[in-house]
PyMOL Python script that loads the backbone (N, CA, C, O; Angstrom):
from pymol import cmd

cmd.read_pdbstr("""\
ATOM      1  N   UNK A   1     -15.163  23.015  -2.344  1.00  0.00           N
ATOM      2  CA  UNK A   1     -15.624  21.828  -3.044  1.00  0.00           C
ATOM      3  C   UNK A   1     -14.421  20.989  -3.466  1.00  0.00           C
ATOM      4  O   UNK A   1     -13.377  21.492  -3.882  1.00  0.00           O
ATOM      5  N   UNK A   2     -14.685  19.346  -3.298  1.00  0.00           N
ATOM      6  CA  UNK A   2     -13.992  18.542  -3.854  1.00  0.00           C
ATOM      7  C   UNK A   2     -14.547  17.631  -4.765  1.00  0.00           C
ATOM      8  O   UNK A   2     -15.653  17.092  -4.712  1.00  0.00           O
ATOM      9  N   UNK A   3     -13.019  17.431  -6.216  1.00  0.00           N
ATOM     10  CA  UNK A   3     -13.573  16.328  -7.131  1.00  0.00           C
ATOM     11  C   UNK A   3     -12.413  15.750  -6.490  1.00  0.00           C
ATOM     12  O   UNK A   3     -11.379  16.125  -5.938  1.00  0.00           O
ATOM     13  N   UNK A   4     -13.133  14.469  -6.851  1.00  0.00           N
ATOM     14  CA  UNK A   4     -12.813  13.027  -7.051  1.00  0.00           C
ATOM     15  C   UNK A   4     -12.823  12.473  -8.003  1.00  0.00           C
ATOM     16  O   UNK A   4     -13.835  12.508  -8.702  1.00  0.00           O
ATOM     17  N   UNK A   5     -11.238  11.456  -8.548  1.00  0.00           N
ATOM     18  CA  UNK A   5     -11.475  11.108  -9.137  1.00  0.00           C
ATOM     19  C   UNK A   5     -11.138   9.333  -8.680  1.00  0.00           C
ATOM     20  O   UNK A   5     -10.165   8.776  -8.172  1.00  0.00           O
ATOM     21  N   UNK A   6     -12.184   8.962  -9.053  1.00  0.00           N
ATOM     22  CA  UNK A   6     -11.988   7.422  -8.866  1.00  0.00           C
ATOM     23  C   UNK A   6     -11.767   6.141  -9.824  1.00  0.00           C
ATOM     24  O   UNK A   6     -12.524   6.035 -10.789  1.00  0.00           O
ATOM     25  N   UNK A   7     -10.852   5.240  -9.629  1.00  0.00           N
ATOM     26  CA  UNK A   7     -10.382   4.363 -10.840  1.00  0.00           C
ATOM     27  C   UNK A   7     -11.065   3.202 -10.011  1.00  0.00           C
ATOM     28  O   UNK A   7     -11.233   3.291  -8.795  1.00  0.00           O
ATOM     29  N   UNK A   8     -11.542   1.832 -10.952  1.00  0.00           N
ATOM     30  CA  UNK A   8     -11.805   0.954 -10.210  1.00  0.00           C
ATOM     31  C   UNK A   8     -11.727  -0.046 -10.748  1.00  0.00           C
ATOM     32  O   UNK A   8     -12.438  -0.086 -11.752  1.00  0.00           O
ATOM     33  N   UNK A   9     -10.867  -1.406 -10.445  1.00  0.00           N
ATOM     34  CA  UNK A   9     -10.252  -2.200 -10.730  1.00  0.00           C
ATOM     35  C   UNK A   9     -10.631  -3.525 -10.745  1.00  0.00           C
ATOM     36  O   UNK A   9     -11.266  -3.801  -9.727  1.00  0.00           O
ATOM     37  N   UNK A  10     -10.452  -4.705 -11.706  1.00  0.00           N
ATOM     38  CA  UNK A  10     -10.473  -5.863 -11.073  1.00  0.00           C
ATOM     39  C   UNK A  10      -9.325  -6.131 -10.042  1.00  0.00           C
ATOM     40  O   UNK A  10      -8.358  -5.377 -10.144  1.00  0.00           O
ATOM     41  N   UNK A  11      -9.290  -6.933  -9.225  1.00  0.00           N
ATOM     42  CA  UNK A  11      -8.093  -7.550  -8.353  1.00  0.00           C
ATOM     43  C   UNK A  11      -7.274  -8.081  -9.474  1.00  0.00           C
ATOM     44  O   UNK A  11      -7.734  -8.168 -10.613  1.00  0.00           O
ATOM     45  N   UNK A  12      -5.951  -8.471  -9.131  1.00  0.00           N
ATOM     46  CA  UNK A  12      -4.906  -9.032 -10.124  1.00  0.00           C
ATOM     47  C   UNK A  12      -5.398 -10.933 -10.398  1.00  0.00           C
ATOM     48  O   UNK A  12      -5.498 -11.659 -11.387  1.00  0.00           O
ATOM     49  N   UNK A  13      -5.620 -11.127  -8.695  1.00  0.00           N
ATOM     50  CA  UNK A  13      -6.381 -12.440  -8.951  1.00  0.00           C
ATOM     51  C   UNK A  13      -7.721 -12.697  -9.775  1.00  0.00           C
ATOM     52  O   UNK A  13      -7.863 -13.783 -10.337  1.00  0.00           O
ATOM     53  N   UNK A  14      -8.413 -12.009  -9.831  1.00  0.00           N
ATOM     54  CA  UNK A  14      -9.553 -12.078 -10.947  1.00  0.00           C
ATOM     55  C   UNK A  14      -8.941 -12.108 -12.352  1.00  0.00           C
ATOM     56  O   UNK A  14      -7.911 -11.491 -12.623  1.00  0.00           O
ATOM     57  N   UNK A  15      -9.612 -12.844 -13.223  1.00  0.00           N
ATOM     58  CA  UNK A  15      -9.989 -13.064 -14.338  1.00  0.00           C
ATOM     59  C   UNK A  15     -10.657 -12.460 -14.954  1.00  0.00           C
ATOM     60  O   UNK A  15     -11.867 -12.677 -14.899  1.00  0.00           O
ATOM     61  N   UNK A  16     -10.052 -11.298 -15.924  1.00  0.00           N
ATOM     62  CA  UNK A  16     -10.878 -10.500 -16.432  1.00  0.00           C
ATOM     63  C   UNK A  16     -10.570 -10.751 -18.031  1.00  0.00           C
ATOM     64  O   UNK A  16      -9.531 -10.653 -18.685  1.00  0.00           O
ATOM     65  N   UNK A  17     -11.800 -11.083 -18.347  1.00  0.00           N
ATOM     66  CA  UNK A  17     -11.674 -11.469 -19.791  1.00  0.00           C
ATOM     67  C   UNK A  17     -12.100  -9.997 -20.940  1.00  0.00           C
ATOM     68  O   UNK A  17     -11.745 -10.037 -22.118  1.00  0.00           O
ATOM     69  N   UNK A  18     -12.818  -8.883 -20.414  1.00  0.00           N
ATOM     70  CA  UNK A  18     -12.669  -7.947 -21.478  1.00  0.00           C
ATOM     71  C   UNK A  18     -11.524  -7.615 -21.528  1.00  0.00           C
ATOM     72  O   UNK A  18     -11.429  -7.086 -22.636  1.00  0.00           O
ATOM     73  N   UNK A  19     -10.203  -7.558 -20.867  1.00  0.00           N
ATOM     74  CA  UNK A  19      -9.161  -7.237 -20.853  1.00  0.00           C
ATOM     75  C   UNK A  19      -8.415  -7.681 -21.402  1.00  0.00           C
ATOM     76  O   UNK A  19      -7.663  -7.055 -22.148  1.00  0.00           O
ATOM     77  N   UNK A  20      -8.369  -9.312 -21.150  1.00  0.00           N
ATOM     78  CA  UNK A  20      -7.950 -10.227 -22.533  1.00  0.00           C
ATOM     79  C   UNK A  20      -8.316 -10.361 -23.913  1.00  0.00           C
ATOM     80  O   UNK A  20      -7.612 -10.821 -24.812  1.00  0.00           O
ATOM     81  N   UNK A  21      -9.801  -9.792 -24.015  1.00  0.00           N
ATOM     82  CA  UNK A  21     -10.112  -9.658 -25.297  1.00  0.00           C
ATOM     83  C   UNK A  21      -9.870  -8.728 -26.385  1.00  0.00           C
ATOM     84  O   UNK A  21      -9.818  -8.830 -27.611  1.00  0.00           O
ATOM     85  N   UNK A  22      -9.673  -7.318 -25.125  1.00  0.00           N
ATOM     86  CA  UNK A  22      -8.674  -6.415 -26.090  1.00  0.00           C
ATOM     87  C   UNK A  22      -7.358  -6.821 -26.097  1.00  0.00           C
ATOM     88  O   UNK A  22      -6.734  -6.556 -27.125  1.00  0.00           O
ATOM     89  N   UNK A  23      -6.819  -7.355 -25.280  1.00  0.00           N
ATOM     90  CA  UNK A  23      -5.111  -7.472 -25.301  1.00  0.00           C
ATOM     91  C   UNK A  23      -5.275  -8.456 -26.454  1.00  0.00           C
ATOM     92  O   UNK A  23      -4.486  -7.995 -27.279  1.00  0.00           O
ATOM     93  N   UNK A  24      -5.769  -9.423 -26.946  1.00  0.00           N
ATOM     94  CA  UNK A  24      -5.898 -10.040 -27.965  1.00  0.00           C
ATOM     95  C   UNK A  24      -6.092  -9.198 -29.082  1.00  0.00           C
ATOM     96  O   UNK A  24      -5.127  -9.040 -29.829  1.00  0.00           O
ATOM     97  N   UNK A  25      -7.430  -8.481 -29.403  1.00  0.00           N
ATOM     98  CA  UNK A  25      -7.442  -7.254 -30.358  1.00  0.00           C
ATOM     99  C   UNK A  25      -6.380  -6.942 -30.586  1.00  0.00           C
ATOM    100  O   UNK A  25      -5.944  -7.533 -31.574  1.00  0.00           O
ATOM    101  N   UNK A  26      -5.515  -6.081 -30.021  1.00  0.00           N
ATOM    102  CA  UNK A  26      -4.641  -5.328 -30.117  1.00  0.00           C
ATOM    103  C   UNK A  26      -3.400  -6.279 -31.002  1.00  0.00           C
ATOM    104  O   UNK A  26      -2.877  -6.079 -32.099  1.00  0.00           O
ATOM    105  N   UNK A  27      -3.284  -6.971 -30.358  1.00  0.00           N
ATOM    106  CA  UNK A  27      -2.061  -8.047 -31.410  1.00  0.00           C
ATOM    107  C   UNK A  27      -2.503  -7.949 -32.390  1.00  0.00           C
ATOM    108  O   UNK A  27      -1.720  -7.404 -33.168  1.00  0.00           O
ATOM    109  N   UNK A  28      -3.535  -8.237 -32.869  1.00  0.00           N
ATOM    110  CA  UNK A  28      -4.065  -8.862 -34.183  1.00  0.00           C
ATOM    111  C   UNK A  28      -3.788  -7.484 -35.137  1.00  0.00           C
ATOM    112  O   UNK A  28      -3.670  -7.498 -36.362  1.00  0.00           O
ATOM    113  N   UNK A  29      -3.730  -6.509 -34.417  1.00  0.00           N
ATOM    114  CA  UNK A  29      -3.779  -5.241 -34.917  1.00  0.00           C
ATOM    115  C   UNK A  29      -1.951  -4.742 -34.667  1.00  0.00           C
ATOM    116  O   UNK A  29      -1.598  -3.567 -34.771  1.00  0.00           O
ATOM    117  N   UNK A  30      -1.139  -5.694 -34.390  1.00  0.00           N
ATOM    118  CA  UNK A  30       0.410  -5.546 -34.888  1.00  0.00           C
ATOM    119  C   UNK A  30       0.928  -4.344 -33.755  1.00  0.00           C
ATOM    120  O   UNK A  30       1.767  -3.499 -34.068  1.00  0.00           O
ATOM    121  N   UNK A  31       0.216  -4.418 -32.227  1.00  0.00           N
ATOM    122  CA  UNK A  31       0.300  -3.885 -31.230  1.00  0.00           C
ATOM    123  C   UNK A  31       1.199  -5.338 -30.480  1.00  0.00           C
ATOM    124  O   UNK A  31       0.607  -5.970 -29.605  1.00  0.00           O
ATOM    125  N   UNK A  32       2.289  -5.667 -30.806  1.00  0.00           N
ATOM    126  CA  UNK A  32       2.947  -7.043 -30.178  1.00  0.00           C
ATOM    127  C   UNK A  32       3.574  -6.798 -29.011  1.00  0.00           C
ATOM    128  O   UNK A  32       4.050  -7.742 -28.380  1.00  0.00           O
ATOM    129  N   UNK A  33       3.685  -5.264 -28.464  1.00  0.00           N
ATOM    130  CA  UNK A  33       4.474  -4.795 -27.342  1.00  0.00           C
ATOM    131  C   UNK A  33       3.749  -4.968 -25.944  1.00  0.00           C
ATOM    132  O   UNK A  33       4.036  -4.808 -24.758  1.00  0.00           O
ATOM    133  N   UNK A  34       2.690  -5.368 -26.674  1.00  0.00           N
ATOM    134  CA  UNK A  34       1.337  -5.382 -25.326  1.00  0.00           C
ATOM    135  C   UNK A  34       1.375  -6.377 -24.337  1.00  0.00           C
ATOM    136  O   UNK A  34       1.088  -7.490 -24.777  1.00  0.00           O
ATOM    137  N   UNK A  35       1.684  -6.320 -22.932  1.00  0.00           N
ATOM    138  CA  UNK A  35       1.896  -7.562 -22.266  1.00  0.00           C
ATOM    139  C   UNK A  35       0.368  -7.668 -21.467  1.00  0.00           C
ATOM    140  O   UNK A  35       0.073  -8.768 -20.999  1.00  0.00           O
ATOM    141  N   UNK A  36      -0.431  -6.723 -21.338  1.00  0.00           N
ATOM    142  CA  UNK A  36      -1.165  -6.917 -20.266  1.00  0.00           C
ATOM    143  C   UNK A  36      -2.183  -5.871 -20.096  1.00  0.00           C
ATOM    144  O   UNK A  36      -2.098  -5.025 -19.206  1.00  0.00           O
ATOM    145  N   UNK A  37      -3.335  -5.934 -21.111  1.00  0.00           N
ATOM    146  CA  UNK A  37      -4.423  -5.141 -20.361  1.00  0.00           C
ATOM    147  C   UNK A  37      -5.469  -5.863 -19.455  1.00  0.00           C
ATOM    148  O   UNK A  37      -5.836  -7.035 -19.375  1.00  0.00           O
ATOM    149  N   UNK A  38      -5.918  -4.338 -18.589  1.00  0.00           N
ATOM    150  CA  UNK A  38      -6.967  -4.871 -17.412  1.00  0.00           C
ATOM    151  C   UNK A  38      -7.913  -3.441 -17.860  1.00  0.00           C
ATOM    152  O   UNK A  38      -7.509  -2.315 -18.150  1.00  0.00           O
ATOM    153  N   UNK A  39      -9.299  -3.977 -17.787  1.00  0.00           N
ATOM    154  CA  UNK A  39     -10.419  -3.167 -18.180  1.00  0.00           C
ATOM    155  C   UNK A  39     -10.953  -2.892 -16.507  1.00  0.00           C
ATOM    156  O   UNK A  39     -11.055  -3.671 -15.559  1.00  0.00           O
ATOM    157  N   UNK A  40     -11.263  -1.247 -16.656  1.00  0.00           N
ATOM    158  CA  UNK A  40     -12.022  -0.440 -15.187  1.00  0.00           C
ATOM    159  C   UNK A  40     -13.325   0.352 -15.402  1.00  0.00           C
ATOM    160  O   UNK A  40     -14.223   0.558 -16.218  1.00  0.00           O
ATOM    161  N   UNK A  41     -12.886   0.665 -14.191  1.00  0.00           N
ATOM    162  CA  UNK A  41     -13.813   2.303 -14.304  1.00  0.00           C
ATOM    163  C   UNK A  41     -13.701   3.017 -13.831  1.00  0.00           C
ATOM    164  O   UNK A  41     -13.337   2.937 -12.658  1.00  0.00           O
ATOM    165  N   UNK A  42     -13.993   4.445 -14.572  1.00  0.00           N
ATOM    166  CA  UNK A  42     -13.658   5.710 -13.954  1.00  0.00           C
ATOM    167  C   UNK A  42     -14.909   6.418 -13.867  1.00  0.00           C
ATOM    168  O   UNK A  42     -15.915   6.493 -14.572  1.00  0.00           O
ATOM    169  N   UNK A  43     -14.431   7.035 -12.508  1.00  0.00           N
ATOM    170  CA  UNK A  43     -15.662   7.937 -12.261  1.00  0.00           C
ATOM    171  C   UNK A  43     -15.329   9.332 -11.373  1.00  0.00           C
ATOM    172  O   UNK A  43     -14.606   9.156 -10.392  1.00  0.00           O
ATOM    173  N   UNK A  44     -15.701  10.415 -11.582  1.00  0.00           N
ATOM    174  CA  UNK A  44     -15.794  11.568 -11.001  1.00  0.00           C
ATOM    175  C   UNK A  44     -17.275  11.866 -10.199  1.00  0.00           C
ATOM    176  O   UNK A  44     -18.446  11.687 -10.536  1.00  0.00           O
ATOM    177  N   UNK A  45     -16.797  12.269  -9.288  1.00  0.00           N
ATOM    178  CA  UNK A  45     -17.792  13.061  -8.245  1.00  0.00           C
ATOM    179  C   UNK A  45     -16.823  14.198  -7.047  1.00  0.00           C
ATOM    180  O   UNK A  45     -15.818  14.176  -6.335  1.00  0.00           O
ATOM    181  N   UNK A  46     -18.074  15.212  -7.499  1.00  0.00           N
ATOM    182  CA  UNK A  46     -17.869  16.662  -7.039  1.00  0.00           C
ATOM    183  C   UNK A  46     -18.741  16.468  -5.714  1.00  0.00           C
ATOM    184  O   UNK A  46     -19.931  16.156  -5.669  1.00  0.00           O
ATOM    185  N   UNK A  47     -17.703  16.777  -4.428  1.00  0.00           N
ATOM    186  CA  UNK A  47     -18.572  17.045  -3.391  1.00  0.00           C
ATOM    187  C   UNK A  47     -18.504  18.894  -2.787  1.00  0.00           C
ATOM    188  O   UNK A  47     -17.695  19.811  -2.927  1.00  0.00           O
ATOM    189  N   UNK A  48     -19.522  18.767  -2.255  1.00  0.00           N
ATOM    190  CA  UNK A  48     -19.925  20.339  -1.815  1.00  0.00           C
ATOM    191  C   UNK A  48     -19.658  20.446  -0.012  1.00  0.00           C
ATOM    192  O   UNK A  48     -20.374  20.691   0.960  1.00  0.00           O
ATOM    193  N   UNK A  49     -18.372  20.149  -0.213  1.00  0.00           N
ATOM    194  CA  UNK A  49     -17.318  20.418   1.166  1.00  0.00           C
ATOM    195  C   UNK A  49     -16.198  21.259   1.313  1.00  0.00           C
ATOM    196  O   UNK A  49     -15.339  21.310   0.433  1.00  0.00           O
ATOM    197  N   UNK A  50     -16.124  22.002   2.470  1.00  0.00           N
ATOM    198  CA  UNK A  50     -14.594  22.498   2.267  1.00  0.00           C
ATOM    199  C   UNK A  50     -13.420  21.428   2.955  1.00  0.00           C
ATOM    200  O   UNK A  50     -12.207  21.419   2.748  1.00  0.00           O
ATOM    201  N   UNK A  51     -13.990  20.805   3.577  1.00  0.00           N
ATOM    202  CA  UNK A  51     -13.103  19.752   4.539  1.00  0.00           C
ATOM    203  C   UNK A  51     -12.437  18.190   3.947  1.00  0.00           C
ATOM    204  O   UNK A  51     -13.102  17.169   3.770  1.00  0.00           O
ATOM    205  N   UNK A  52     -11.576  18.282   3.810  1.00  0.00           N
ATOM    206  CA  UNK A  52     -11.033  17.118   2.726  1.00  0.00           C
ATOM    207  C   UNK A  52     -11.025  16.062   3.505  1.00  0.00           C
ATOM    208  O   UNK A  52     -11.351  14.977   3.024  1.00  0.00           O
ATOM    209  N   UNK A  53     -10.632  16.177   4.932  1.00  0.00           N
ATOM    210  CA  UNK A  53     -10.725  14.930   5.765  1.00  0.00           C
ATOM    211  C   UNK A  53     -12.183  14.187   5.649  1.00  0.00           C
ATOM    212  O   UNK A  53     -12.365  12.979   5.796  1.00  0.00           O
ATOM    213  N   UNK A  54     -13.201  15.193   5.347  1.00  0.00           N
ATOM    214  CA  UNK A  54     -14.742  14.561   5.727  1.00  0.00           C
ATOM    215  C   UNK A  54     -14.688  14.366   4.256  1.00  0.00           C
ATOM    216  O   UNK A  54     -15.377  13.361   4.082  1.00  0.00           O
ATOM    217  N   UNK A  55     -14.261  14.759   3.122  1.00  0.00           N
ATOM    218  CA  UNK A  55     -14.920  14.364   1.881  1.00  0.00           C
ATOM    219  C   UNK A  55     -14.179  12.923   1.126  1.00  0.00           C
ATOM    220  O   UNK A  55     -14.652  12.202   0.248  1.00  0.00           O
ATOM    221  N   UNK A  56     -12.692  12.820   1.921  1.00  0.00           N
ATOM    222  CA  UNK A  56     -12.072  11.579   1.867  1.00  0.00           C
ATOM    223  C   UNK A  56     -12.759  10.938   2.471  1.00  0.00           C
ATOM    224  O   UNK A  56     -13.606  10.615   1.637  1.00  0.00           O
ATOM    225  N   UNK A  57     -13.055  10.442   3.478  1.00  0.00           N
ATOM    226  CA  UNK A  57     -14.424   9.637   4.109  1.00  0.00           C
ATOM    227  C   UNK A  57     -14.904   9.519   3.639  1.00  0.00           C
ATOM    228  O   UNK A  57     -15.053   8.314   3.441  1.00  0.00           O
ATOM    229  N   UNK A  58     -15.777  10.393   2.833  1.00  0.00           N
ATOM    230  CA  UNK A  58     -16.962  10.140   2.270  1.00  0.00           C
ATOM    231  C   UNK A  58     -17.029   9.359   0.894  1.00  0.00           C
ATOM    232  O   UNK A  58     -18.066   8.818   0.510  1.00  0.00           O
ATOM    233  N   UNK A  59     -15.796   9.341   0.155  1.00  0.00           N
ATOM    234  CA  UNK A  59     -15.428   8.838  -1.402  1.00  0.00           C
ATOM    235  C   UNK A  59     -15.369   7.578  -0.783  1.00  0.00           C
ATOM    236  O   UNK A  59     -16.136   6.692  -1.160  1.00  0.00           O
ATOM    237  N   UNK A  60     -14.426   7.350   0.265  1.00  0.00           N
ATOM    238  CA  UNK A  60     -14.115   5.877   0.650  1.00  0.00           C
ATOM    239  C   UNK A  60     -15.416   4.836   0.869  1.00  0.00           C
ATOM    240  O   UNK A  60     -15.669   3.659   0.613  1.00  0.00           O
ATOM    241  N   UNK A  61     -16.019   5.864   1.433  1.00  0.00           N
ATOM    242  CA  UNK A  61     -17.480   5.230   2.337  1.00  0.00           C
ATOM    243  C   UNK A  61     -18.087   5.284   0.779  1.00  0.00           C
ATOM    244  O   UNK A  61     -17.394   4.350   0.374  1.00  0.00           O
ATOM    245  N   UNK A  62     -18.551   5.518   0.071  1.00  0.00           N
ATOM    246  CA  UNK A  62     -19.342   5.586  -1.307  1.00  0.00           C
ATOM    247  C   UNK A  62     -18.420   4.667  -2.118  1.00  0.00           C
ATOM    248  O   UNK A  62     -18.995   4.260  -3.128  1.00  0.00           O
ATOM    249  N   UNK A  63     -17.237   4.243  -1.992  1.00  0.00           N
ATOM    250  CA  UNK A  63     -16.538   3.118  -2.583  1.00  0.00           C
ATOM    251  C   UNK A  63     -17.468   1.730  -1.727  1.00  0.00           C
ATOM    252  O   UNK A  63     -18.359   0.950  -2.063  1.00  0.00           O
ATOM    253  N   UNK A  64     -16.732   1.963  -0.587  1.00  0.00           N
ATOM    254  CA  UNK A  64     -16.836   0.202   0.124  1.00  0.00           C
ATOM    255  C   UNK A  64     -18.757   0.197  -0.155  1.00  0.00           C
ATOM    256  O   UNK A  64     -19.180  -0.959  -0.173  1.00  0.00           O
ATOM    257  N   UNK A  65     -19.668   1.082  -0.321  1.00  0.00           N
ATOM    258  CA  UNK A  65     -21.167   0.354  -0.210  1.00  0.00           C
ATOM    259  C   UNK A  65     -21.231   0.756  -1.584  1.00  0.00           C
ATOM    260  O   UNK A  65     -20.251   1.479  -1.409  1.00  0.00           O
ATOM    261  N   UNK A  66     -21.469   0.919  -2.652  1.00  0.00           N
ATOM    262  CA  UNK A  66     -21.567   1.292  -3.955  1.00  0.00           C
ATOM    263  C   UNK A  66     -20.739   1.002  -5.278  1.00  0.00           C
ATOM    264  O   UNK A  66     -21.133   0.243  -6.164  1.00  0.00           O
ATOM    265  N   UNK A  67     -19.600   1.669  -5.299  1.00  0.00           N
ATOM    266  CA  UNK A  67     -19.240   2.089  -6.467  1.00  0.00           C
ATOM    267  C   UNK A  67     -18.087   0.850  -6.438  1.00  0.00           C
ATOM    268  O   UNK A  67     -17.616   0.929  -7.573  1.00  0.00           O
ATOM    269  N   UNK A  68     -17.518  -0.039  -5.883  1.00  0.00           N
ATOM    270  CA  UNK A  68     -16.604  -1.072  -6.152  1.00  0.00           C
ATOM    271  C   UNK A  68     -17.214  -2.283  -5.456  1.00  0.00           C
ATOM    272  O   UNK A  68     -18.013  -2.219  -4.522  1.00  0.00           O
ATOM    273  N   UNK A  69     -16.850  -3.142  -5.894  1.00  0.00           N
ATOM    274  CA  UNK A  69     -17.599  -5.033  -5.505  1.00  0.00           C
ATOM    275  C   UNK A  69     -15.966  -5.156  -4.821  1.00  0.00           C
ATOM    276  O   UNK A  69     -15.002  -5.586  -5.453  1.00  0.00           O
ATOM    277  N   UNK A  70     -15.929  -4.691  -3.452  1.00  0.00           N
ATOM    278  CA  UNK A  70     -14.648  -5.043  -3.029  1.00  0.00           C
ATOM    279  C   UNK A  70     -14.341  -6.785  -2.780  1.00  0.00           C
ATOM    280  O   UNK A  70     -13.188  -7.197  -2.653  1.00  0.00           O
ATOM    281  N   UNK A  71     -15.121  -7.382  -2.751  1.00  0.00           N
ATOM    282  CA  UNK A  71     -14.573  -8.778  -2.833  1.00  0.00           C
ATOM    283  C   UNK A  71     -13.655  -8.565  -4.372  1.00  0.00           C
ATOM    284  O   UNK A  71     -12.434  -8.655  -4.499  1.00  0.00           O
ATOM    285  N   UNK A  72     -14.533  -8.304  -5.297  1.00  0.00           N
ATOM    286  CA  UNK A  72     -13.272  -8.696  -6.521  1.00  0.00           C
ATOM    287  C   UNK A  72     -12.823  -7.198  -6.962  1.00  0.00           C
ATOM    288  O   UNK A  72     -11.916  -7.266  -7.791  1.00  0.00           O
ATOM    289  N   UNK A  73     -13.078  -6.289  -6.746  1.00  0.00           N
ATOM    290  CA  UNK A  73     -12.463  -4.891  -6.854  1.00  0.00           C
ATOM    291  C   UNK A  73     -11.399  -4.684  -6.078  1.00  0.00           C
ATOM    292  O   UNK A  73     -11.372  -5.210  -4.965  1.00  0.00           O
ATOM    293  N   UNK A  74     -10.766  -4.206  -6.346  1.00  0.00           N
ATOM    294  CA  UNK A  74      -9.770  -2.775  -5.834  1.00  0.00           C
ATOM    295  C   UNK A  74      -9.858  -1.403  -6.827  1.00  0.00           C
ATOM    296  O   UNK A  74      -9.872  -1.193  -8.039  1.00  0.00           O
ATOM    297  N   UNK A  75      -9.917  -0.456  -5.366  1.00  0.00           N
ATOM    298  CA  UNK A  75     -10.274   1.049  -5.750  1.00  0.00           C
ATOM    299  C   UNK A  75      -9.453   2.422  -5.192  1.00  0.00           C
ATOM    300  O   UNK A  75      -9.334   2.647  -3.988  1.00  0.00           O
ATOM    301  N   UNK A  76      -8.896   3.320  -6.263  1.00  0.00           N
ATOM    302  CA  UNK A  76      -8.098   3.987  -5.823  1.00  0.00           C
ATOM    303  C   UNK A  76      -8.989   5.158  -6.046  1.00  0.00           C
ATOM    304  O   UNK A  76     -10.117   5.062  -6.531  1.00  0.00           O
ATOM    305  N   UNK A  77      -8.108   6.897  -5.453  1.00  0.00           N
ATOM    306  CA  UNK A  77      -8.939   7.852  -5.777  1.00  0.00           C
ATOM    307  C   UNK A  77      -7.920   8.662  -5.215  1.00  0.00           C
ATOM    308  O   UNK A  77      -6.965   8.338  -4.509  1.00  0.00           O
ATOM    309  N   UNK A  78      -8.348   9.981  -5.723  1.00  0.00           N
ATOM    310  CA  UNK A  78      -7.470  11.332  -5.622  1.00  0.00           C
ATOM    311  C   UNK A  78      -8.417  12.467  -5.627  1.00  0.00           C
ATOM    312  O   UNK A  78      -9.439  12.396  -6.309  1.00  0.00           O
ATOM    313  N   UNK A  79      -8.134  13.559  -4.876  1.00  0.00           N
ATOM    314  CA  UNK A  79      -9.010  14.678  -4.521  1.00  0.00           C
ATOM    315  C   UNK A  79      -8.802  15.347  -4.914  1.00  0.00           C
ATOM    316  O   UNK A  79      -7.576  15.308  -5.025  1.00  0.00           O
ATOM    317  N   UNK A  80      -9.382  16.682  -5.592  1.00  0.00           N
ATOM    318  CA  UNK A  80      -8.773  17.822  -5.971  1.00  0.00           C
ATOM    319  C   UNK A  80      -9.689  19.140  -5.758  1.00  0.00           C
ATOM    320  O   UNK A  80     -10.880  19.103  -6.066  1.00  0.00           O
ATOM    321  N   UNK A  81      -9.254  19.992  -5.365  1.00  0.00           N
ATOM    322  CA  UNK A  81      -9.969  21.077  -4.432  1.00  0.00           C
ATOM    323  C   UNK A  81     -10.620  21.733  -6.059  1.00  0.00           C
ATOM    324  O   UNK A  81     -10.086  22.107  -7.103  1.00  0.00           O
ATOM    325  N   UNK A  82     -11.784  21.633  -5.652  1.00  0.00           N
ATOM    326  CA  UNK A  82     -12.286  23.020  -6.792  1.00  0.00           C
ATOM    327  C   UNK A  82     -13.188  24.146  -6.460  1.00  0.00           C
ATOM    328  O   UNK A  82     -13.443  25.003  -7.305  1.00  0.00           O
TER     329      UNK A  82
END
""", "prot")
cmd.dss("prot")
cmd.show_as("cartoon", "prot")
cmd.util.cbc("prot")
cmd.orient("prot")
């Protein structure tokens, strides 16, 4: 079996305003070191494979139709045998 863990991103070109709204928060709160948050998502999924080549496929393939809006997403991920 493999987990996955998946992060998922706005693009740098998008405009993401919850991100600005905490990076704003955060000043106000005497956090002045802050140059730059970007708000995601994380997600885990356990697949019931021994084959990492087919279960990388398969995270990717469950990214591009599901789990990221690749027009304005970018999506990373990492496997880990369990």
């Amino acid at each position: 079996m493999y987990k996955a863990e998946i992060k998922v991103l706005l693009k740098q070109s998008v405009l993401d305003p919850q991100g600005q709204a905490v990076e704003k928060a955060l000043a106000t709160l005497s956090y002045d070191n802050v140059e730059h948050v970007r708000i995601g998502k994380y997600m885990e999924v356990t697949l019931r494979t021994n084959d990492r080549a087919a279960a990388e496929a398969q995270v990717r393939e469950m990214c591009e139709r599901l789990l990221a809006n690749t027009v304005i997403e970018d999506y990373t991920f990492a496997l880990a045998e369990v």
